[in-house]
C-alpha positions in Angstrom: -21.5 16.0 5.6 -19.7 19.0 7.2 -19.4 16.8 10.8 -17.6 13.8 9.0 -15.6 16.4 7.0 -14.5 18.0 10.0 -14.2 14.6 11.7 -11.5 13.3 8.5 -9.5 16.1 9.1 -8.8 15.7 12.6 -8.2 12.3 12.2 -5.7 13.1 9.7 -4.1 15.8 11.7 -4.0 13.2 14.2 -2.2 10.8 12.6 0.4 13.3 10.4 1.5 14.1 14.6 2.1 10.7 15.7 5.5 8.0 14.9 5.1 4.0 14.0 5.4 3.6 17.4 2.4 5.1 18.1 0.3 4.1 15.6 1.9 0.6 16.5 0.3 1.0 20.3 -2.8 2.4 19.2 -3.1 -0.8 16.7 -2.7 0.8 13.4 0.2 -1.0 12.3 -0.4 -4.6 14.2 -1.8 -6.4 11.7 0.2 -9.2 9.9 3.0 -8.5 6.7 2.2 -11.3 4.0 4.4 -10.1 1.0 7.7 -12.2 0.4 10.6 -10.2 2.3 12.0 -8.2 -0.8 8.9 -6.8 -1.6 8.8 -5.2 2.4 9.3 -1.6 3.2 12.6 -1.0 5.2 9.6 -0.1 8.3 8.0 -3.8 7.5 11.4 -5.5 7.8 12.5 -3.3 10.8 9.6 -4.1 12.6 8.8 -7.9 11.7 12.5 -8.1 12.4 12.5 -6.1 16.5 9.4 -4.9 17.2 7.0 -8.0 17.1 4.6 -7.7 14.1 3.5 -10.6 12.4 4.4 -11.8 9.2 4.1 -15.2 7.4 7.9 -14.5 6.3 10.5 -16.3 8.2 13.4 -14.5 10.7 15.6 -15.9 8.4 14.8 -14.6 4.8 13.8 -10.9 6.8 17.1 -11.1 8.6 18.9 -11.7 4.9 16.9 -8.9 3.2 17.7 -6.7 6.2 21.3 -7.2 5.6 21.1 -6.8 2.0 19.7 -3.5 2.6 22.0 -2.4 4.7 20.0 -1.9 7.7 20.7 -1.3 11.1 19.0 -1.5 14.4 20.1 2.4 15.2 18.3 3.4 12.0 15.2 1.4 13.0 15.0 2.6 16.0 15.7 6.4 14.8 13.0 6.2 11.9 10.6 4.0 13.9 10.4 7.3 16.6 10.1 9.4 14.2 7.1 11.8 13.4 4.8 11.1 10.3 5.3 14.5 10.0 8.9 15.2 10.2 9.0 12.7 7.6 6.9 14.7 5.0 9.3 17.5 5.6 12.3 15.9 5.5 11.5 14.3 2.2 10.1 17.2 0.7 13.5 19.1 1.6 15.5 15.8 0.0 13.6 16.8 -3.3 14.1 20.2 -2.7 17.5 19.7 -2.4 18.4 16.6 -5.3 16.5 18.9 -7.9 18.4 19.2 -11.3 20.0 22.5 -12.0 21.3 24.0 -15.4 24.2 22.7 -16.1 26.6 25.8 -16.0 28.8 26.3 -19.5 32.0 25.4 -19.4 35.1 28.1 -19.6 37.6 27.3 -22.3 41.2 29.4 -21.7 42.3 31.7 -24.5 44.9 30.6 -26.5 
């Protein structure tokens, strides 16, 4: 119990310190994308779309959802380096951040 607890933690330390790219080149994100295009994560269609994974989708209808989105190749390539776990941080700083204040009461002059 306490070796396999031990052994899921490292494994998930492991992976929280790695990017898509490496997970790609270890195998963890090779297998094929079977969901209809506008059902994709941006990731799917960034990398059925230029980095070789497999999907049962054609270039075509990926390449239209891609533009739909408004996607670019410079974002792919900037969120397909990126670390698992900068991206925890950065969206937990984006919540942080887009959290609802009290609205502040308004001023009226004196007349």
């Amino acid at each position: 119990m306490k070796k396999s607890l031990v052994f899921v933690t490292v494994m998930s330390l492991f992976s929280t310190a790695c990017s898509n790219q490496q997970a790609a080149q270890l195998g963890m994100r090779s297998s094929s994308v079977n969901v209809y295009a506008q059902k994709m994560s941006s990731m799917q269609l960034c990398e059925t779309l230029y980095y070789k994974r497999p999907s049962n989708q054609t270039r075509v209808a990926i390449g239209a959802e891609f533009n739909r989105r408004g996607l670019s190749k410079r974002w792919c390539d900037q969120q397909y380096h990126q670390l698992y776990v900068e991206k925890i941080v950065n969206g937990m700083l984006l919540r942080k951040e887009q959290a609802p204040s009290k609205p502040e009461a308004t001023i009226q002059p004196a007349i």
